[in-house]
C-alpha positions as CSV (number, residue, x, y, z in Angstrom):
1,X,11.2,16.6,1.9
2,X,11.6,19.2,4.3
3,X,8.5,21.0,3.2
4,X,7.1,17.9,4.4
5,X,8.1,18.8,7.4
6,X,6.6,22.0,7.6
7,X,3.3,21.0,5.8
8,X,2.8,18.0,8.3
9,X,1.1,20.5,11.3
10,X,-1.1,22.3,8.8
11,X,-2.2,19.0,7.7
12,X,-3.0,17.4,10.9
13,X,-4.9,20.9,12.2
14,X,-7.3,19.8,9.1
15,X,-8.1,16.6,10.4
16,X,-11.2,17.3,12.5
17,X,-12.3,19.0,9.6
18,X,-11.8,16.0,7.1
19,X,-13.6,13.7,9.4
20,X,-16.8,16.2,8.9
21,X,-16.6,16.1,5.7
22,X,-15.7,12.4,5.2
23,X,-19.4,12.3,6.5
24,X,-20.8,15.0,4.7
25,X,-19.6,12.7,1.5
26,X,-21.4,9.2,3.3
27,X,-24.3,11.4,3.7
28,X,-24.6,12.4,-0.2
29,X,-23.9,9.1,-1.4
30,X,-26.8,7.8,0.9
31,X,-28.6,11.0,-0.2
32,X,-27.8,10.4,-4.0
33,X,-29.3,6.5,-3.5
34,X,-32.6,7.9,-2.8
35,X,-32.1,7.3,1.1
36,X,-32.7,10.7,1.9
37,X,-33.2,10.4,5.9
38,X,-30.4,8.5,6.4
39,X,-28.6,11.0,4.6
40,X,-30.0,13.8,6.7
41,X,-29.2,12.1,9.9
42,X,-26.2,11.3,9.0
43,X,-25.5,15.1,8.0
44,X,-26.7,16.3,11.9
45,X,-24.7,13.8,13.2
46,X,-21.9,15.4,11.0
47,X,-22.9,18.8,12.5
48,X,-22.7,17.3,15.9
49,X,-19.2,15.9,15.6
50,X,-18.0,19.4,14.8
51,X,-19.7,21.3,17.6
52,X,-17.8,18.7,19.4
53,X,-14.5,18.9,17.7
54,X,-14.8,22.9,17.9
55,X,-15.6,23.0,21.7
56,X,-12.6,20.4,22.8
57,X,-10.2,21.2,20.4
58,X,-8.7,24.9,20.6
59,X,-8.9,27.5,18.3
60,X,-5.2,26.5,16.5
61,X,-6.2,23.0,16.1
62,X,-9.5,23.3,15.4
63,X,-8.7,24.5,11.4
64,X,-11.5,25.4,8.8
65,X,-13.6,24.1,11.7
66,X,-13.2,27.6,13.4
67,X,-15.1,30.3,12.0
68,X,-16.2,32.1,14.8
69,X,-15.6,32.8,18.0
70,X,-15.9,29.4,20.1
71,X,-19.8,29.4,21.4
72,X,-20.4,30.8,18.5
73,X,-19.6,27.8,16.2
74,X,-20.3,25.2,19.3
75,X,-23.9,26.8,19.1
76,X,-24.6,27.0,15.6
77,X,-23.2,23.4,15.2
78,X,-25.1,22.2,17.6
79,X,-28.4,24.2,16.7
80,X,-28.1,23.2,13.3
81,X,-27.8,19.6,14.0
82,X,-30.1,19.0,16.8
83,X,-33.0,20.8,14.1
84,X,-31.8,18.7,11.1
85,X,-31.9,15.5,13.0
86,X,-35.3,16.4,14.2
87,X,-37.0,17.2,11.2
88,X,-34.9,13.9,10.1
89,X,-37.0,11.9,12.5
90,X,-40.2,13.5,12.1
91,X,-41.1,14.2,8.6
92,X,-43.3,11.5,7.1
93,X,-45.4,11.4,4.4
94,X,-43.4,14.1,2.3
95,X,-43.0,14.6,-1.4
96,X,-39.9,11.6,-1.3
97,X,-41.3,9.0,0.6
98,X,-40.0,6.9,3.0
């Protein structure tokens, strides 16, 4: 059990990390059930929680969240989120539906 122990802190340090993807997966389920923009939404927000995770959390707690430098990752986070949730809420008429 004491690798336990050692284990627990790189364990934790991925818990921002498994809450993104914890969405990511709600996102392809709603995705895979033909609910496309609620998948895509769902994904920005996903993108959104991690610019936030990566610009209050620091570097060592961040885990696989950190790729970058800090703006960096806030940025690109952000930026891709805000554009997915945009084109989320303003596509109508395509190729899928509603």
């Amino acid at each position: 059990m004491s690798w336990l122990r050692g284990n627990r802190a790189a364990l934790v340090e991925q818990v921002p990390f498994g809450i993104v993807l914890a969405l990511v997966a709600v996102a392809a389920l709603r995705i895979w059930q033909y609910h496309w923009r609620q998948g895509a939404v769902i994904v920005g927000g996903a993108l959104l929680v991690a610019a936030v995770f990566r610009a209050v959390l620091p570097g060592a707690r961040a885990g696989l969240l950190a790729v970058r430098g800090r703006p960096v990752d806030v940025l690109s986070y952000s930026g891709l989120g805000a554009v997915l949730l945009f084109l989320a809420f303003t596509i109508t008429d395509g190729p899928f539906g509603s």
